[in-house]
Structure formats: structure tokens, C-alpha cells
C-alpha positions in Angstrom: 91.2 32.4 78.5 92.9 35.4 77.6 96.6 36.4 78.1 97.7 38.1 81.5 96.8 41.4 80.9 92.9 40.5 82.2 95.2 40.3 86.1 95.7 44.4 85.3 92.8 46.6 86.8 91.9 49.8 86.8 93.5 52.7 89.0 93.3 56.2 89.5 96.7 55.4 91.2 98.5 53.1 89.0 101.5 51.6 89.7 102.1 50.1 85.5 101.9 52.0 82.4 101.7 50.7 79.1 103.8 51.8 76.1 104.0 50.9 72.2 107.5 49.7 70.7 108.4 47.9 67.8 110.4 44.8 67.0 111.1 44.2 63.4 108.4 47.0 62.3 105.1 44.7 64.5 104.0 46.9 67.5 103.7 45.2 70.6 102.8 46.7 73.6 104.4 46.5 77.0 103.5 47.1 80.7 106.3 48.9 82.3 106.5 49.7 86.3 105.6 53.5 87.6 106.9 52.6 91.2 108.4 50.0 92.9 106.0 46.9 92.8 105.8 44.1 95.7 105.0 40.3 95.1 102.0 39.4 94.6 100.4 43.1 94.6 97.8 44.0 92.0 98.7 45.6 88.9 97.1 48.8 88.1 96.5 50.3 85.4 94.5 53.5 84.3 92.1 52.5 81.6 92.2 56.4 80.5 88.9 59.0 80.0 87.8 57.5 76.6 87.3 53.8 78.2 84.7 55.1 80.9 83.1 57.7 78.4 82.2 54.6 75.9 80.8 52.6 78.6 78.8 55.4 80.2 77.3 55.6 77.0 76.5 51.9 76.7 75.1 52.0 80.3 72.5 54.8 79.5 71.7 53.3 75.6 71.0 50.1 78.3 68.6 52.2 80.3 67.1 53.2 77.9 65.7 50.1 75.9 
């Protein structure tokens, strides 16, 4: 299920980045290499301060119940 972004985890140190661009006005977003990337090596991505914020807040509304 899913398309191939559920392969990219998270990194403090990663090695892709993803970036908006348009085709015929429809944004699609692409992954695009920060360094040089060896076969099969793990694609890393930083999920950014807002993704861990909202699930640090659903892990203490979970607590809490």
C-alpha cells in the first residue's frame, strides 16, 4: 500500500529534500538528492519541527485519557 515515499525516513542528517514544482499548473512534489547517494542506502528525509510538535501533542492528549 502506499507509493514509495513510505521507504523515506526521518533524519536529522538527510541525504533527500523535497521540493514543489508544477507541470501544467498541478503541483507535484519531488525528492531531490542533498549528497551523493549509494545503492541501496536509505533515504532520508527531515520530517521538519511542525511534524514532531503535532505528534508530541498527540502522545501527551494519549497520556492523558
Amino acid at each position: 500500500q502506499g507509493n514509495f515515499t513510505r521507504f523515506i525516513n526521518h533524519s536529522e542528517d538527510p541525504n533527500v529534500e523535497s521540493l514543489s514544482v508544477y507541470v501544467e499548473e498541478i503541483m507535484h512534489i519531488i525528492f531531490v538528492a542533498l549528497k551523493p547517494i549509494k545503492k541501496d542506502a536509505q533515504l532520508c528525509y527531515h520530517y521538519g519541527d511542525i511534524f514532531w510538535k503535532k505528534r508530541r501533542h498527540a502522545e501527551i492528549q494519549l497520556v492523558d485519557l
